[in-house]
BAKOL-61979 format. One line per 3 residues: number of its first residue (from 1); their letters; for each residue x, y, z of C-alpha. Coordinates in steps of 0.001 Angstrom, whole numbers. Example, Ala and Ser with C-alpha at 12.3 -4.5 7.8 and 13.67 -1.06 7.14 Angstrom:
<sites>
1 = AS = 12300,-4500,7800 ~ 13670,-1060,7140
</sites>
This chain:
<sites>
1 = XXX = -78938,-140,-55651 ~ -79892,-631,-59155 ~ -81860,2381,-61120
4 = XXX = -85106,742,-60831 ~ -85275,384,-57154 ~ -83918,3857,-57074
7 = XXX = -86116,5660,-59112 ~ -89092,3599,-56928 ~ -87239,4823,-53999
10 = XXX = -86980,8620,-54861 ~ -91197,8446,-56851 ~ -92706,6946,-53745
13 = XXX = -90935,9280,-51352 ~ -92038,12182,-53537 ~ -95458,11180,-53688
16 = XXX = -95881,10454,-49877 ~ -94596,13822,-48804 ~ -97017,15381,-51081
19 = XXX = -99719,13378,-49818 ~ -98386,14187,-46344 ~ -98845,10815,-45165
22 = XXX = -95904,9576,-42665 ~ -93900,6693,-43245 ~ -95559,5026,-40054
25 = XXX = -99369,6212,-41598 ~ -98724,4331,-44690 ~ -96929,1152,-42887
28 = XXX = -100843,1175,-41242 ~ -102643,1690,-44808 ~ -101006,-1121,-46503
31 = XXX = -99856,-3702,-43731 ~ -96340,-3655,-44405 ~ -93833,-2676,-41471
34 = XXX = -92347,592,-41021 ~ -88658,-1041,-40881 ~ -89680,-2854,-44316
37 = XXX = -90821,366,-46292 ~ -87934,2531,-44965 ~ -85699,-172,-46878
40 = XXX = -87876,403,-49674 ~ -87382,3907,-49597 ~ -84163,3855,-49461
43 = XXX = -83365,1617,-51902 ~ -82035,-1112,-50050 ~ -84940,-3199,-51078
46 = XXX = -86448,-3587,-54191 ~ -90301,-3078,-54281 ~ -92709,-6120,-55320
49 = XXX = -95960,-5835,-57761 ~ -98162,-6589,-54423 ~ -96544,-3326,-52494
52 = XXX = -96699,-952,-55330 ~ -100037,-1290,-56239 ~ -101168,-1134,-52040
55 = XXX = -99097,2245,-51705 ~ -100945,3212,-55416 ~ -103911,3288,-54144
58 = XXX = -102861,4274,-50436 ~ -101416,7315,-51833 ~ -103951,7642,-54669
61 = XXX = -100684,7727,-57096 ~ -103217,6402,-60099 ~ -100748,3607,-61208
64 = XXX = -97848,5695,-61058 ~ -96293,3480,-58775 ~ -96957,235,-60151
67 = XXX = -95948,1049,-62998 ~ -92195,1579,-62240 ~ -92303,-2185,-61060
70 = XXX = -90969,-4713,-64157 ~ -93157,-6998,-65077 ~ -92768,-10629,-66053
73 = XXX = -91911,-11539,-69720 ~ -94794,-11049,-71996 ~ -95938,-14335,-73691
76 = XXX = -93430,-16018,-76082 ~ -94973,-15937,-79907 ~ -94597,-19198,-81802
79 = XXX = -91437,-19309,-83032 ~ -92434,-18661,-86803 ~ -95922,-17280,-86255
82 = XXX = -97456,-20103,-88488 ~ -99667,-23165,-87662 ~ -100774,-26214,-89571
85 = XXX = -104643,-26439,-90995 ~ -106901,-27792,-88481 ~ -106271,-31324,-90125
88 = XXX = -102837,-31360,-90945 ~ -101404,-33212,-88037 ~ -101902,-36563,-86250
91 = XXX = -102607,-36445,-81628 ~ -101165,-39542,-80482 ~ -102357,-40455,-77029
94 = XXX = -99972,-42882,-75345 ~ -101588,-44890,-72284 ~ -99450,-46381,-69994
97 = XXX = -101189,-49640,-67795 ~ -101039,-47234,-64703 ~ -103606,-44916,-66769
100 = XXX = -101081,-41965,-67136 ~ -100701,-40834,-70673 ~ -99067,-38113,-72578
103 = XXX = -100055,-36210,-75916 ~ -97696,-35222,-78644 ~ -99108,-33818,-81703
106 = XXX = -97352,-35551,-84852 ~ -97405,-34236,-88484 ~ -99391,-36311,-91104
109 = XXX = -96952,-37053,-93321 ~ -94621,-38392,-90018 ~ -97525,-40429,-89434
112 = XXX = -97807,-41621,-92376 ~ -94334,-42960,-92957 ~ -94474,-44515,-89614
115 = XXX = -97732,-46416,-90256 ~ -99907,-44687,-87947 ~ -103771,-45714,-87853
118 = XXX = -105202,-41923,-88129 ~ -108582,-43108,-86480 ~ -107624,-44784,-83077
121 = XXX = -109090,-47829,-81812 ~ -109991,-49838,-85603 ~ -112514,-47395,-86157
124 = XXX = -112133,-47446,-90106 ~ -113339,-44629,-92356 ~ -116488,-46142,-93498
127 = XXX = -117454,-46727,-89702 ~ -117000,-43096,-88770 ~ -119206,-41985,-92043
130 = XXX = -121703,-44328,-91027 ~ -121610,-42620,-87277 ~ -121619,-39234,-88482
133 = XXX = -124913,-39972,-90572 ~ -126984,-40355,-87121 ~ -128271,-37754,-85744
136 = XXX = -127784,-39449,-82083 ~ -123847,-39246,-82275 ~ -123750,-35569,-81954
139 = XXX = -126045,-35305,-79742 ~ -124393,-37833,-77731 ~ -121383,-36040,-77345
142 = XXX = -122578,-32864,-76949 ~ -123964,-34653,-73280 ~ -120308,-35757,-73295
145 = XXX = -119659,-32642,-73172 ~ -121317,-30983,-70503 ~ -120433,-33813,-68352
148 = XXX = -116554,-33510,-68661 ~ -117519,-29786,-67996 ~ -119290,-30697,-64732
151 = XXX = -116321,-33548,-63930 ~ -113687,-30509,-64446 ~ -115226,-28288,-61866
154 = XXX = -114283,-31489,-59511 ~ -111358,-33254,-59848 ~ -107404,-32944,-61656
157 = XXX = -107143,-31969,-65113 ~ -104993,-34907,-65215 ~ -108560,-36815,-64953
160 = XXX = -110350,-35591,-67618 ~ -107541,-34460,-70342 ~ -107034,-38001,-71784
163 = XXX = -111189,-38526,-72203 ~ -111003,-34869,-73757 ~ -108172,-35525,-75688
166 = XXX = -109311,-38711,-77409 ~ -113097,-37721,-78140 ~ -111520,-34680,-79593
169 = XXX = -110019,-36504,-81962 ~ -112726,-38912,-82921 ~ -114532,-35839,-83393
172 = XXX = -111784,-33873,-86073 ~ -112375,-37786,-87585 ~ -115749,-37636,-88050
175 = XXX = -116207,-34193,-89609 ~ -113538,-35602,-92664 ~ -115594,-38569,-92875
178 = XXX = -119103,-36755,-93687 ~ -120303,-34086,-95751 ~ -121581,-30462,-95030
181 = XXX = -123538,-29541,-93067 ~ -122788,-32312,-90452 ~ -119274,-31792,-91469
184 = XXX = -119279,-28617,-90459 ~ -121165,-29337,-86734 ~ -118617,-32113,-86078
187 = XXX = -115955,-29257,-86539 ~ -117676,-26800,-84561 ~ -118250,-29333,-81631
190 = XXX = -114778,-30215,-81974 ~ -113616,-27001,-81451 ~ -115248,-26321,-78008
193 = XXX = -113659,-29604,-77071 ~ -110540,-28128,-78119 ~ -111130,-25011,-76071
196 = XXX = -111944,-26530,-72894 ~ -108501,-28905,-73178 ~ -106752,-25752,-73981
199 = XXX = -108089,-24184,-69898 ~ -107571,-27917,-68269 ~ -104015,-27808,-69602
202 = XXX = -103335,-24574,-68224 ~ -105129,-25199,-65043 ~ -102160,-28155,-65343
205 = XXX = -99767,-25184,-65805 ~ -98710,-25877,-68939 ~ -99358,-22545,-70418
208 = XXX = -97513,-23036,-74143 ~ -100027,-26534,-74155 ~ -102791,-24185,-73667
211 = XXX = -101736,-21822,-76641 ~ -101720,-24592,-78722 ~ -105077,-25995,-78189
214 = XXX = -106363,-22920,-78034 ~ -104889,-21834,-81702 ~ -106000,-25859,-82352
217 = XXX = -109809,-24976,-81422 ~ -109779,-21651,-83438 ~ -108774,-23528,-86564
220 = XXX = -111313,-25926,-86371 ~ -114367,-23691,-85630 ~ -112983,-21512,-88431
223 = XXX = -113309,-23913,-90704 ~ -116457,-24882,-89761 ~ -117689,-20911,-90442
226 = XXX = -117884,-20374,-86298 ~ -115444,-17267,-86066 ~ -116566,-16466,-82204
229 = XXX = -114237,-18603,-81008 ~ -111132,-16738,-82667 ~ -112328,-14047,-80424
232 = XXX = -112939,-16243,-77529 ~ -109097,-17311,-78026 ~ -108086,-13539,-77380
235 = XXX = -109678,-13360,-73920 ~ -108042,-16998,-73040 ~ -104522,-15902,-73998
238 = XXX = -105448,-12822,-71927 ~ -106054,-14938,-69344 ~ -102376,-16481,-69455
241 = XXX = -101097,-12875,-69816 ~ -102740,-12126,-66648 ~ -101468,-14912,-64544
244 = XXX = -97969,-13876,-65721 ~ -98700,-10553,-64241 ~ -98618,-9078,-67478
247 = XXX = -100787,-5918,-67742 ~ -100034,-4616,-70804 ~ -101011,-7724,-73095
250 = XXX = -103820,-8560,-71028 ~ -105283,-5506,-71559 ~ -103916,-5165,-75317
253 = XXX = -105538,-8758,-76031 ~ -108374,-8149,-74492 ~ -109391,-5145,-76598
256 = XXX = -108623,-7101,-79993 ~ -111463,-9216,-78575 ~ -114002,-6679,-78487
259 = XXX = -112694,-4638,-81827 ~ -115763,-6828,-83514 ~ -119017,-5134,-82833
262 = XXX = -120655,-8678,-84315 ~ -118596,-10524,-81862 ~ -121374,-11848,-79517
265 = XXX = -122285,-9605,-77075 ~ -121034,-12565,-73831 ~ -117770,-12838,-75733
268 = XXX = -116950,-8934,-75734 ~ -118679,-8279,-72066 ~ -115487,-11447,-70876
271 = XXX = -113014,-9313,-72828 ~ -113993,-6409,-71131 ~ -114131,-8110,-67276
274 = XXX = -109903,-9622,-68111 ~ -109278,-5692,-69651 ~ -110581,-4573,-66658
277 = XXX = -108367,-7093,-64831 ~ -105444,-5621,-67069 ~ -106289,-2068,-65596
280 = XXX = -106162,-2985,-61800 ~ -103351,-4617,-62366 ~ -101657,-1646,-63539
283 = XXX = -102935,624,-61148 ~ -105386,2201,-63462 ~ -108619,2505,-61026
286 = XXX = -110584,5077,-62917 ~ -110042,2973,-66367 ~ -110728,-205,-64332
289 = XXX = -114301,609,-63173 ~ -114987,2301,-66507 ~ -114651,-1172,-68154
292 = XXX = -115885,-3725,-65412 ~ -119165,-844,-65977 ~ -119376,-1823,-69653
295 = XXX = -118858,-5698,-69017 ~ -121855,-5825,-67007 ~ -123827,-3445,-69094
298 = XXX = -122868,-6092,-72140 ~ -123345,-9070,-70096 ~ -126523,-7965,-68532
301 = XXX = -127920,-8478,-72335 ~ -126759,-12143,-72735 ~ -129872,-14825,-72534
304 = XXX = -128960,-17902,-70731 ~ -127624,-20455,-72704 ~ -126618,-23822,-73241
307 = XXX = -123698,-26338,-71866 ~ -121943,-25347,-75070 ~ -121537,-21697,-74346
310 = XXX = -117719,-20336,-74512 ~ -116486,-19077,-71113 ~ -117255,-19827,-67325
313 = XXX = -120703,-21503,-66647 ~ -119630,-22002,-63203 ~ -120077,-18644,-62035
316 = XXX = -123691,-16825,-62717 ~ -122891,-13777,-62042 ~ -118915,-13006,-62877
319 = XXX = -119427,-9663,-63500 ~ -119458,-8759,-59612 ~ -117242,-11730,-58738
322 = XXX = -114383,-9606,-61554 ~ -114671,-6435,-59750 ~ -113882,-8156,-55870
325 = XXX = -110932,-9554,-57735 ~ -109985,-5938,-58984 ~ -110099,-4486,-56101
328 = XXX = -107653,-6500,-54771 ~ -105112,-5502,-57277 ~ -106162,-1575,-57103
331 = XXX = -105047,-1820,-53376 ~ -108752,-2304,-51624 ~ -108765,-5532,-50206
334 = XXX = -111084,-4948,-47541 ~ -113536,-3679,-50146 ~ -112770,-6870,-52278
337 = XXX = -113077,-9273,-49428 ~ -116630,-7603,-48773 ~ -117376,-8596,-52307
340 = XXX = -115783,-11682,-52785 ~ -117394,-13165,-49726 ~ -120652,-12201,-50937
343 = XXX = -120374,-13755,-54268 ~ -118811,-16345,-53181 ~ -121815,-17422,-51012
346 = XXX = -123654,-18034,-54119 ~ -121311,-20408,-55718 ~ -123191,-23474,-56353
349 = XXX = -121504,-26341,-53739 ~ -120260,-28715,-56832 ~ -117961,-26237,-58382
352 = XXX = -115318,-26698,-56324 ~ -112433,-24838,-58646 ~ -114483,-21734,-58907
355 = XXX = -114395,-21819,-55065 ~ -110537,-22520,-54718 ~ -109942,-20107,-57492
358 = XXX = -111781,-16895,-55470 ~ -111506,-18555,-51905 ~ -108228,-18090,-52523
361 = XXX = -108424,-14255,-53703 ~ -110664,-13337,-50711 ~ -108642,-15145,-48714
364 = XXX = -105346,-13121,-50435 ~ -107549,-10294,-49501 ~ -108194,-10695,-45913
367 = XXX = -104373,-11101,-45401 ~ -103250,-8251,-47477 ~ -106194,-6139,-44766
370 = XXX = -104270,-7658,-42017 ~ -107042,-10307,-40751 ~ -104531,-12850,-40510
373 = XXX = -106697,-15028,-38167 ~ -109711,-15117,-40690 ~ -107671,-15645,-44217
376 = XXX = -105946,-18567,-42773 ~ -109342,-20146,-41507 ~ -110050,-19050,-45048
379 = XXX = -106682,-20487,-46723 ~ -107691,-24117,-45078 ~ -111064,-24258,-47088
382 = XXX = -109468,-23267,-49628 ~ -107139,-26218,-49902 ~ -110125,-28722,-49361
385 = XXX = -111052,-27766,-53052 ~ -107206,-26662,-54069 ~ -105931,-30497,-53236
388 = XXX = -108553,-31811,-55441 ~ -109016,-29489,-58624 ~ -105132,-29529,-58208
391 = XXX = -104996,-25806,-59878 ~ -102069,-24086,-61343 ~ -103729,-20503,-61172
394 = XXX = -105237,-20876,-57760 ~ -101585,-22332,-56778 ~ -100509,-18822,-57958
397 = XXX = -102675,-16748,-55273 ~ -101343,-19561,-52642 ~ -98094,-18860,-53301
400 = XXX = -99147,-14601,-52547 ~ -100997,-16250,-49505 ~ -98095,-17901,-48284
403 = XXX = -95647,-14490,-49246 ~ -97835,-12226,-47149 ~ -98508,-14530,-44241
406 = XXX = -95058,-15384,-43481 ~ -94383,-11502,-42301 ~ -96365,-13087,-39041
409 = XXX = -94204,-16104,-38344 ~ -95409,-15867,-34647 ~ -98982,-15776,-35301
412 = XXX = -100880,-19327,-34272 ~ -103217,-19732,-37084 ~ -100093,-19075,-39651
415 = XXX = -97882,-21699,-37811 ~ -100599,-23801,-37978 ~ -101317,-23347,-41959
418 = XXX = -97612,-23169,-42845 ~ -97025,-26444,-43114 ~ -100381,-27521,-45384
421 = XXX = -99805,-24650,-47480 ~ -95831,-25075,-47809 ~ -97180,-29439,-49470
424 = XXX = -99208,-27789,-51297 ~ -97813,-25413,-53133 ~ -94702,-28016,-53346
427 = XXX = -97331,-31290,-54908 ~ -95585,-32392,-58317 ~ -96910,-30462,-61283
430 = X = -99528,-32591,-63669
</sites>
């Protein structure tokens, strides 16, 4: 037995004698066997994230619990902490005749030596000044925009990342070709390109990719005087931080986001629905409700905006759809299925990866309640959005489907979804 299972062993016993709750009473509260957790208290075997925050809050231990669990390996830093100016390198977008492509980011001067065309496609310098002049071309792909936004919510990042990709560079292109103030929009509309290709790549699960375009898109609406996006950038990483079941840094990033009282009120009510996400996941219900309280009360402020706004669009009302998801992690899924389903239900039909990404929490919730029979009716529709979106972070609440499913091997309806879920979760990587 190693010292952290024991020390799990020896809190969790303490706490559940003081609670007075029997081993067999708290097998019922959290849907785990009484076999299982006697191994657990033992020491025999080691305690996952999902069981220590269910016997948190079954045992209203505050965290305590959870918090003797290790948790994944916090983000890696770049390796020297520095990054190029937003126009110091070259994106070369290789197309293959099968229409796969890859992206590598090449330094100017390597460019240059090679004999590189820095604008793509014999679009010459005096062409993209000529471009930038009219008033039509941003406009034009500010449309572009929303559209890929729309497209995203419906396919494969693999789909829309080249498109993305290329008109972001066109884009960088025309800003050095003009003059300020145009200059300066090109940048800015550059940058939310940036952003967006920064989520599709980690929706693609390539998490350092999205770092990069993420730092990529703060540089560029930096220069362009925007510096809401450096914020923005804070709640993203959080995001990452989150998925690696990180508490700590989520909540740590989170509140660098908000340290800003200019920061736009939308920006710092996001930061404070993923800090809130930071709490559950550490256990922390009373700080947890405190903040999703003083996301809404900062969201509830926002006026609706355009296609070019930073964050979700998909979901109206997050704020509600946040605290279903927390309550899953506090150790309430029954009162986070409630929630979930309810939100949800309001989804609009088209945005098919909001409803994989919280189909699959509520249905991750109506498991970890012990409706087996409902989550995997749930898990199925589900995977009519997961197979097409083709989601790395909805792949991770799978996976905690699949984990907490297979303790009813016998059960029809999880024979029956094994076998989907098992392709799924097993479909090559983008």
């Amino acid at each position: 037995m190693d010292d952290q299972a024991r020390l799990f062993a020896e809190q969790l016993r303490r706490i559940r004698l003081a609670a007075g709750v029997s081993l067999s009473e708290l097998a019922k509260r959290v849907h785990y066997s009484k076999g299982y957790l006697s191994k657990i208290e033992t020491g025999v075997k080691p305690a996952g994230a999902d069981l220590a925050r269910r016997c948190d809050a079954a045992l209203d231990a505050g965290g305590e619990l959870r918090s003797l669990v290790e948790q994944r390996t916090p983000m890696a830093a770049d390796s020297d902490g520095k990054h190029e100016s937003w126009d110091a390198e070259v994106w070369m977008l290789n197309l293959e005749s099968s229409g796969s492509s890859w992206f590598n980011p090449v330094k100017r001067r390597d460019a240059l030596a090679s004999g590189a065309a820095l604008l793509a496609f014999g679009l010459t310098e005096r062409h993209a000044s000529a471009a930038a002049q009219q008033e039509t071309t941003i406009a034009g792909y500010q449309k572009i925009f929303e559209q890929h936004r729309l497209i995203g919510q419906t396919t494969s990042p693999a789909l829309v990342l080249p498109a993305l990709i290329a008109q972001t560079h066109t884009l960088r292109g025309l800003a050095k070709a003009t003059r300020s103030p145009m200059r300066e929009q090109f940048l800015r509309l550059a940058s939310r390109y940036a952003e967006y290709v920064g989520w599709m790549t980690q929706e693609a699960g390539n998490d350092r990719a999205a770092l990069w375009w993420t730092q990529s898109a703060v540089e560029m609406a930096s220069a362009a005087g925007d510096l809401d996006l450096a914020a923005h950038s804070l709640v993203r990483n959080a995001l990452i931080a989150l998925y690696r079941d990180d508490a700590t840094q989520t909540v740590e990033l989170s509140r660098q986001a908000q340290a800003d009282p200019a920061t736009p009120a939308r920006i710092r009510g996001l930061a404070a629905l993923r800090e809130a996400q930071g709490h559950a996941l550490a256990g922390n219900d009373k700080l947890c409700r405190n903040t999703l309280d003083r996301a809404i009360r900062l969201l509830e402020t926002v006026d609706s905006t355009d296609g070019m706004v930073l964050g979700t669009t998909a979901v109206s009302a997050i704020g509600p759809m946040v605290t279903g998801w927390c309550l899953y992690d506090l150790g309430r899924p029954a009162e986070a299925a409630e929630i979930l389903a309810e939100e949800i239900a309001h989804l609009p039909a088209v945005s098919r990866r909001a409803h994989a990404r919280f189909g699959a929490r509520l249905a991750l919730s109506h498991a970890a309640a012990g409706d087996i029979d409902r989550a995997c009716t749930l898990t199925h529709q589900v995977l009519d959005s997961a197979e097409l979106v083709d989601s790395a972070t909805v792949r991770f609440d799978l996976r905690r489907i699949g984990r907490t499913i297979a303790r009813w091997p016998s059960h029809s309806s999880v024979r029956d979804l094994q076998p989907r879920l098992t392709t799924a979760l097993h479909a090559p990587a983008f």
